[in-house]
C-alpha positions as CSV (number, residue, x, y, z in Angstrom):
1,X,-105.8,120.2,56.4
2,X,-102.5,120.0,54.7
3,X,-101.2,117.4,52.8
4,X,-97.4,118.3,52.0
5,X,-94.9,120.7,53.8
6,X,-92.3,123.0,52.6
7,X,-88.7,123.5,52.9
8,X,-87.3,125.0,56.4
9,X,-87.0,128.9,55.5
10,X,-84.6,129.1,58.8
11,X,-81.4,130.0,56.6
12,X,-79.3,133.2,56.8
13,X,-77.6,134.2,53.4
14,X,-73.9,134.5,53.7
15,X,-74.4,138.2,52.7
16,X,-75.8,140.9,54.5
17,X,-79.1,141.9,53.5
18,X,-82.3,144.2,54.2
19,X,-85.0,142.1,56.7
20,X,-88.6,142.5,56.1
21,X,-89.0,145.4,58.9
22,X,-86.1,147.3,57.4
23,X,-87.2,146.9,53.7
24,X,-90.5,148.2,54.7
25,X,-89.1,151.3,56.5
26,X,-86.9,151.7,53.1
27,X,-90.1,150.9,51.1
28,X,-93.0,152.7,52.8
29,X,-92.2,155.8,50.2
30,X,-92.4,154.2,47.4
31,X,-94.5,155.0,44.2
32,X,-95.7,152.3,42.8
33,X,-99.0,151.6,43.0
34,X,-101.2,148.2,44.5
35,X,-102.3,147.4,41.0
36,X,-98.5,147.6,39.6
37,X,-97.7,145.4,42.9
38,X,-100.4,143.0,41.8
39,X,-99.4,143.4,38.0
40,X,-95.5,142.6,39.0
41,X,-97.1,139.4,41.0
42,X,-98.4,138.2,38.0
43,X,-95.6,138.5,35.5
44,X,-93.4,136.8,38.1
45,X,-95.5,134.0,38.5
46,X,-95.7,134.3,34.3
47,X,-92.7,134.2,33.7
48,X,-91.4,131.7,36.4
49,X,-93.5,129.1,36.4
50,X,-95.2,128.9,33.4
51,X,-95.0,125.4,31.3
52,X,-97.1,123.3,28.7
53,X,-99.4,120.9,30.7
54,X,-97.7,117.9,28.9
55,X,-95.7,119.6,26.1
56,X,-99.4,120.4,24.6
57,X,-99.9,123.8,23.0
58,X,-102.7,125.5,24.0
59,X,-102.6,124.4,27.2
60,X,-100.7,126.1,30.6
61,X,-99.6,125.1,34.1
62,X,-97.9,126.7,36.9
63,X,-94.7,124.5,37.8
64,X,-94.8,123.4,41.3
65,X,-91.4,124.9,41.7
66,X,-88.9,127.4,40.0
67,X,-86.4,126.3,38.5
68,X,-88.4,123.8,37.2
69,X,-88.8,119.7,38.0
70,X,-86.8,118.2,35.1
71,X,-88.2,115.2,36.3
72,X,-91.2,113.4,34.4
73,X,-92.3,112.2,38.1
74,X,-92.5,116.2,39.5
75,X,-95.4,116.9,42.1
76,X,-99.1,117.4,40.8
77,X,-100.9,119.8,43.2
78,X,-104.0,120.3,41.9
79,X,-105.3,122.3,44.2
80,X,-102.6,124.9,43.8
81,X,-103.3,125.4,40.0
82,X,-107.2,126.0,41.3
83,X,-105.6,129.1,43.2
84,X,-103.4,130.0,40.2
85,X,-106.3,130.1,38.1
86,X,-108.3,132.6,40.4
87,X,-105.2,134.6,40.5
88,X,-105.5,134.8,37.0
89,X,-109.0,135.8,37.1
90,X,-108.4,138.5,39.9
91,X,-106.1,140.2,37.4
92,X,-108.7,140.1,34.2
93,X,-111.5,141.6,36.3
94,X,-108.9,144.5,37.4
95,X,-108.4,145.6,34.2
96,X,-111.7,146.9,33.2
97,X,-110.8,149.8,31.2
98,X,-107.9,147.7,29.3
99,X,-110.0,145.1,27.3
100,X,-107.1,143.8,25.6
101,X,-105.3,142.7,29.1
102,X,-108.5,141.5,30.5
103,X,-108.4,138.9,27.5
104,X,-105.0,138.2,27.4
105,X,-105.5,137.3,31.5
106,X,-109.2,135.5,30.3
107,X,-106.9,133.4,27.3
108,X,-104.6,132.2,30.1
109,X,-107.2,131.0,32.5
110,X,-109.0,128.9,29.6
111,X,-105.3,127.5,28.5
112,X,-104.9,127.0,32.6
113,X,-108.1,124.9,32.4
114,X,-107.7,122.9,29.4
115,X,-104.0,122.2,31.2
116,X,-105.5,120.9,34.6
117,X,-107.9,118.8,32.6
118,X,-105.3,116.9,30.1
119,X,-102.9,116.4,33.6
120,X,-105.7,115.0,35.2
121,X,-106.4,112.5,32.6
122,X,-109.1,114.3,30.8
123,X,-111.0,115.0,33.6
124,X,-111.5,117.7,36.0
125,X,-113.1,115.1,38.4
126,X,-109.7,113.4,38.8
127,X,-109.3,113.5,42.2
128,X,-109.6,112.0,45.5
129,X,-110.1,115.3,47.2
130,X,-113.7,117.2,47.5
131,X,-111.9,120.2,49.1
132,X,-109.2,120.1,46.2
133,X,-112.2,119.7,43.5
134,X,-113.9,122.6,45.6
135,X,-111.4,125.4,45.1
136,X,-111.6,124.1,41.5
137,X,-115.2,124.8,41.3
138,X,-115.1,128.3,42.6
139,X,-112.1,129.5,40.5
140,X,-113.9,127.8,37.2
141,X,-117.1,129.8,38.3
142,X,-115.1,133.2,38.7
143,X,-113.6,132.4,35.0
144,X,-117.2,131.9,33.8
145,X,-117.9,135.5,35.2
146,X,-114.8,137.0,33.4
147,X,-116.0,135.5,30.4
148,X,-119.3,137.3,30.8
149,X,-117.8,140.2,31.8
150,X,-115.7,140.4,28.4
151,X,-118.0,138.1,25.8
152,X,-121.8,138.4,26.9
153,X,-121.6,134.5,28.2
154,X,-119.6,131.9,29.6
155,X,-117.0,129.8,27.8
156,X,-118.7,126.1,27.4
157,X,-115.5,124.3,28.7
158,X,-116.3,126.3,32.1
159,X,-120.1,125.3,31.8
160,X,-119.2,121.7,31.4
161,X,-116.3,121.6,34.1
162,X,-118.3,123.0,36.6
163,X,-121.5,121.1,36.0
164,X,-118.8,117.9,36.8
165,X,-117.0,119.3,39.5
166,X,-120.8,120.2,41.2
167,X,-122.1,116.6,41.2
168,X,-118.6,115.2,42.4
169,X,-119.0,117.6,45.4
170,X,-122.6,116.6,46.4
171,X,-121.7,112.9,46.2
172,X,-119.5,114.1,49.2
173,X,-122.3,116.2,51.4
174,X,-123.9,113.6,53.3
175,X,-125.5,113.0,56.7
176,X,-122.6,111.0,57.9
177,X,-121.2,112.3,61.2
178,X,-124.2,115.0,61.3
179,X,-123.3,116.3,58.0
180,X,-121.0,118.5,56.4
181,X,-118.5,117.6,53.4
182,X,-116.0,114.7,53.7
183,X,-112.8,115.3,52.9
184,X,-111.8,112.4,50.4
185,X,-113.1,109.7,48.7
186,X,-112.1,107.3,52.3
187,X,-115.2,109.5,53.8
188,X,-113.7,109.1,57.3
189,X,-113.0,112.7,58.0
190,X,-114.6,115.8,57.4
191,X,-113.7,119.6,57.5
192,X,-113.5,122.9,57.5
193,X,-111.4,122.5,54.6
194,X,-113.6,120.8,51.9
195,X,-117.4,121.8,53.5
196,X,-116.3,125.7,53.6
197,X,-115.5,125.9,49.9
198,X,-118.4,123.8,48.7
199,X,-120.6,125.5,51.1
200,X,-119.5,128.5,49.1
201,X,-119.8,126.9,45.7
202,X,-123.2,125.6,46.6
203,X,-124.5,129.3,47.1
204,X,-122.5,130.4,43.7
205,X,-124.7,127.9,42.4
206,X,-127.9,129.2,43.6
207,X,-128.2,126.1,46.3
208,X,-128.9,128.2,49.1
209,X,-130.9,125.5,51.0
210,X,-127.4,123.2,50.9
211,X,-125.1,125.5,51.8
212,X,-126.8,126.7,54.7
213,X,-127.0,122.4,56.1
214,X,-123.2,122.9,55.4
215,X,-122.8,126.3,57.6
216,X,-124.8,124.7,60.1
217,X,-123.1,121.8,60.8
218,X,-119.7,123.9,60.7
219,X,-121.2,126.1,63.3
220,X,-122.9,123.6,65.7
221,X,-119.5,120.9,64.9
222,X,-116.5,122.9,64.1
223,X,-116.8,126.8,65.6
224,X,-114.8,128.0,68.6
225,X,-117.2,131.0,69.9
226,X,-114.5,131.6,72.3
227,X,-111.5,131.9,69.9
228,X,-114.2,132.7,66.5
229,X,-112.6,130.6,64.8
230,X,-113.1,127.1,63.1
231,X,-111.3,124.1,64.2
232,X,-110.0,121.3,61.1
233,X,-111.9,118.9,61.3
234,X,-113.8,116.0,62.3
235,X,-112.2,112.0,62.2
236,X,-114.6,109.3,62.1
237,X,-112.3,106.8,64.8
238,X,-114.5,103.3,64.6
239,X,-118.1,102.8,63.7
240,X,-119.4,99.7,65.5
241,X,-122.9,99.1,66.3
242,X,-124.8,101.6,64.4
243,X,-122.9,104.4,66.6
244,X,-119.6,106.4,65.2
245,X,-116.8,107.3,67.1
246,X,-115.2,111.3,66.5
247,X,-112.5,112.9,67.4
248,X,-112.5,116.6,66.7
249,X,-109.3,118.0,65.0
250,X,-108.5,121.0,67.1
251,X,-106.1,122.5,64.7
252,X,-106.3,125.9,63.2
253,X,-105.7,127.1,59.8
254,X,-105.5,130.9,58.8
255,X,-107.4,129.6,55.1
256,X,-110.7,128.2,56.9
257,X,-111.8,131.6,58.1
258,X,-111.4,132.6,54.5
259,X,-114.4,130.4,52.4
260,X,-116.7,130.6,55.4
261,X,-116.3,134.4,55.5
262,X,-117.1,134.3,52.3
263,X,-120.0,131.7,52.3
264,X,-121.4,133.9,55.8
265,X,-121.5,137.2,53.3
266,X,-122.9,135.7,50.0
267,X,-125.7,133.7,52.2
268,X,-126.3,137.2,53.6
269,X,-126.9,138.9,50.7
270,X,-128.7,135.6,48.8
271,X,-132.3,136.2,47.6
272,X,-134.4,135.2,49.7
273,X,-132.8,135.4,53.1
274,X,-135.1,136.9,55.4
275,X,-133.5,139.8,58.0
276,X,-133.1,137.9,61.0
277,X,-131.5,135.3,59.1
278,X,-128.9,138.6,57.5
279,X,-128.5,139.7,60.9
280,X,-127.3,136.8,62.5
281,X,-125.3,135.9,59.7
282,X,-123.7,139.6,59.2
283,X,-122.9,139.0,62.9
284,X,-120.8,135.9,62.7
285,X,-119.0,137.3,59.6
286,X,-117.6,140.4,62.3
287,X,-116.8,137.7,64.3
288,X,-114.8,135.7,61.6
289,X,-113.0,139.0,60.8
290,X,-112.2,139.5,64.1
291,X,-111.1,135.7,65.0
292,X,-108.8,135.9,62.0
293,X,-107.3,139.2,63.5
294,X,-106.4,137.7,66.7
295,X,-105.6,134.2,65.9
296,X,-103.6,134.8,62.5
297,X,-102.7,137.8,62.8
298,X,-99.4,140.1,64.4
299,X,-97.6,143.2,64.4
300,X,-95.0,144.3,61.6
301,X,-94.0,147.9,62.1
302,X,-97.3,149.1,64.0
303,X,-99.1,147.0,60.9
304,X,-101.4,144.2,61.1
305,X,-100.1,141.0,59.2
306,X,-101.4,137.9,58.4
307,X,-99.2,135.1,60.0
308,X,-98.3,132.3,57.7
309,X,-97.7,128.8,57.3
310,X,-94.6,127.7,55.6
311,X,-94.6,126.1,52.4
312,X,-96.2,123.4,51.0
313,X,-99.9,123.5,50.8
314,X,-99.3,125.7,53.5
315,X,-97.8,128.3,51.5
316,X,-101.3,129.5,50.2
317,X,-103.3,129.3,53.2
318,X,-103.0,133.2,54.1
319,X,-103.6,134.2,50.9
320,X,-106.7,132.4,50.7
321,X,-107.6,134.0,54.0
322,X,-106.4,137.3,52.2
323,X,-109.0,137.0,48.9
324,X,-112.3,136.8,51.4
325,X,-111.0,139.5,54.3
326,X,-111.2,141.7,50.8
327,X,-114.5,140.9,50.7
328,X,-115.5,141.6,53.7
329,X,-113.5,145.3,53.9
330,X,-115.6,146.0,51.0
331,X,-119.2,144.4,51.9
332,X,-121.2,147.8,53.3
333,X,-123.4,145.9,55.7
334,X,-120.8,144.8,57.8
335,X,-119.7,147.0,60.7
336,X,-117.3,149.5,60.0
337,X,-115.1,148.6,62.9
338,X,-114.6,144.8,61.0
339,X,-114.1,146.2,57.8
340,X,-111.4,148.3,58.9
341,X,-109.7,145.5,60.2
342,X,-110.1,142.9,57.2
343,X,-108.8,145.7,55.2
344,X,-106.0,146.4,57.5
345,X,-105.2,142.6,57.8
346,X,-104.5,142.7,53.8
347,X,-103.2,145.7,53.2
348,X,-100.4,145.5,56.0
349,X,-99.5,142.0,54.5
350,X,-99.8,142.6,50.8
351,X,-97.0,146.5,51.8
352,X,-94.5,143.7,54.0
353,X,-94.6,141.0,50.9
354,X,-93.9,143.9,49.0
355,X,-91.0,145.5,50.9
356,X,-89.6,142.0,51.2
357,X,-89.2,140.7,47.8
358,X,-86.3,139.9,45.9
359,X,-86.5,141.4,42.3
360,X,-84.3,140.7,39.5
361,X,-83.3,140.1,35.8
362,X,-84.7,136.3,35.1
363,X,-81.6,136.1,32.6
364,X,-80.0,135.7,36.2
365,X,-79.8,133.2,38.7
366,X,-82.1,133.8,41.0
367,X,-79.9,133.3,43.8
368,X,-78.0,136.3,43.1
369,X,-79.6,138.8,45.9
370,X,-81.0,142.4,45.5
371,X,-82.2,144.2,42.6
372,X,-80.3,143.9,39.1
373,X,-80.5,146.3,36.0
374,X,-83.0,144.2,33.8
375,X,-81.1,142.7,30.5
376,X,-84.2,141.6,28.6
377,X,-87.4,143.2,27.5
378,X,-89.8,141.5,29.9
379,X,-87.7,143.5,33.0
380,X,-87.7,142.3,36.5
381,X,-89.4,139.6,38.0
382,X,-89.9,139.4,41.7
383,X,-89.9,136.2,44.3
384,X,-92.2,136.9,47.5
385,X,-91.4,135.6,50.7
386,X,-93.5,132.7,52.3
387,X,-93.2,135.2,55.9
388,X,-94.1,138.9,55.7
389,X,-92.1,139.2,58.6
390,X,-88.6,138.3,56.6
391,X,-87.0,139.3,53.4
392,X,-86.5,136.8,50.4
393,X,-83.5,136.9,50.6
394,X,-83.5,135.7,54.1
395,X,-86.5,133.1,54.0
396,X,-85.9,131.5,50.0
397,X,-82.4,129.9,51.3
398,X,-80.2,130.0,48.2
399,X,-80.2,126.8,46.0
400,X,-83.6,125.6,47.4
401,X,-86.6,126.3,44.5
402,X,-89.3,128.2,45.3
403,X,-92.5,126.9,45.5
404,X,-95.3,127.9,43.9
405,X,-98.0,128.1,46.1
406,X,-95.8,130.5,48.1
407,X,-96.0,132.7,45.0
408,X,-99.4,132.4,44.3
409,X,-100.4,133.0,47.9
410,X,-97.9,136.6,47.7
411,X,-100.4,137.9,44.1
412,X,-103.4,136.7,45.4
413,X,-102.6,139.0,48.7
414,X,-101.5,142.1,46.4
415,X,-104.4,141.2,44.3
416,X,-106.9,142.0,47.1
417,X,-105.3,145.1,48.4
418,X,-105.1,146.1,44.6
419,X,-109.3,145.0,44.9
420,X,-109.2,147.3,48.1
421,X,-107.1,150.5,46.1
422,X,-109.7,151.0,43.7
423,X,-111.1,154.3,43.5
């Protein structure tokens, strides 16, 4: 359910430039490779958006636009720096045989952390939103994994953040309204949005008994067998009487298929889950997969895209969607037929962001289109469109900053075809 919206994208440069279809004709050649794409995404982001939380050193946040608020009252999206911060992970675990750049990328999400916790007041908890503290709890417990992957154990501060954020999010899984997670601290809605990610969390946290009540109730309250997909939410409209009063939310959202894609396949593959129980589960993942085809997705040069929602909070939902269809292209038990088409759903996307960015020298205004010869030692950077469908340079209308979660949502898409690439 989003809380902020973006800029209209619906304004034509003066000067003629390449649209998204033509770039991608122009691009389809070309030799760089998805973990160069997804390497470019992140020193872009880097370089862009990258400021002290606070002035403090040590710490880092991602700017909520670029060029930057000057203002001391700028936007705090919390949420958005969870997303950064997996980003940021994606790119440590892709560098395997590189240990130094899998630090470097491990050193920046710890400096990300310790920034969301001072500009929350010292407190990861901070917040009035379970879902915001849920993407939050996944992205810490991907950062404790890279730290295993590159130490032998996880860093404390991701220990102790996640042990907070946990007991936040089960003070918001209750019976009300047949269960399910509520949304914010009001606890008079409830959604796909914050019960899919804790769902998921619960599991990452070896609560498999919780996050099936959570699936359940998304299921039985929320699922559209027709359409396989999940609608927002549930509103609690009066109480009165002992008996509550809904109103079902019948909006979709490309990022809700994502966490409960995810939460279907990590259930599935849980310790403990007996083979009926995988079946049926391995089932409704296909169907997610092939909800998400036909309700966010369309054709871009014979392609499969993801659609997308603007900016604003907006401008991340596909790419969350993006991160679990990866998962499921790459899980073996699921049929072949829905992994091809969660890996054709990213891939397509993650080739039209690419052949529809703007890259150039960030010594320049960013306004200026088209490539420029780089004039300082970093080289280019690139800005992604929020649409695969159009070219920056059409879609980022000059003199309007770009927003961050736009950004994020264009690396964490090359970051899963770059997942997918892999040999």
């Amino acid at each position: 359910m989003p809380r902020t919206t973006g800029p209209s994208a619906a304004h034509r440069p003066a000067t003629a430039e390449p649209t998204a279809r033509d770039a991608h004709t122009e691009d389809a050649g070309a030799a760089t490779t998805a973990a160069e794409r997804a390497d470019k995404a992140a020193h872009s982001v880097r370089e862009l958006f990258a400021v002290r939380a606070l002035g403090v050193p040590g710490t880092l946040l991602g700017a909520p636009a670029h060029p930057r608020p000057t203002s001391p009252r700028a936007p705090w999206h919390y949420w958005w720096q969870a997303h950064l911060l997996d980003a940021l992970v994606d790119a440590g675990l892709r560098h395997p045989d590189d240990p130094a750049r899998a630090r470097w990328f491990r050193r920046e999400g710890h400096r990300l952390l310790r920034g969301i916790t001072l500009r929350s007041g010292g407190r990861v908890t901070h917040n009035s939103y379970y879902d915001d503290m849920a993407w939050l709890l996944l992205a810490v417990g991907r950062l404790a994994e890279l730290d295993r992957a590159l130490t032998g154990r996880p860093d404390v501060a991701c220990l102790d953040a996640g042990s907070a954020l946990l007991a936040r999010l089960e003070r918001g899984h209750t019976g009300d309204l047949g269960g399910g997670v509520f949304w914010n601290t009001r606890h008079d809605v409830k959604n796909t949005a914050s019960s899919a990610p804790t769902a998921l969390g619960f599991v990452r946290t070896h609560r498999p008994e919780q996050a099936g009540a959570v699936l359940d109730w998304l299921r039985t309250t929320l699922w559209s067998p027709e359409r396989k997909v999940f609608h927002d939410g549930l509103h609690l409209v009066a109480a009165g009487s002992g008996t509550e009063v809904t109103r079902r939310d019948e909006r979709l959202f490309s990022y809700n298929s994502g966490p409960v894609l995810g939460v279907l396949l990590e259930l599935a593959d849980a310790p403990g889950t007996g083979e009926e129980d995988r079946a049926d589960l391995l089932r409704t993942a296909a169907d997610v997969v092939a909800g998400a085809a036909q309700e966010y997705g369309r054709e871009l040069d014979g392609r499969p895209v993801l659609r997308t929602h603007g900016g604003g909070d907006g401008g991340l939902f596909s790419g969350i969607l993006a991160r679990y269809l990866a998962d499921a292209a790459l899980h073996p038990a699921l049929p072949g037929a829905a992994r091809r088409t969660a890996a054709g759903l990213v891939a397509g996307t993650a080739d039209a962001l690419w052949a529809g960015r703007r890259e150039f020298d960030p010594a320049v205004d960013f306004n200026a289109p088209g490539t420029t010869a780089p004039t300082t030692p970093g080289g280019t950077v690139a800005i992604f469109s929020p649409d695969p469908a159009r070219h920056a340079n059409e879609s980022q209308r000059p003199g309007v900053p770009v927003e961050l979660s736009t950004q994020v949502q264009a690396w964490t898409v090359l970051e899963a075809a770059a997942r997918l690439a892999r040999p």
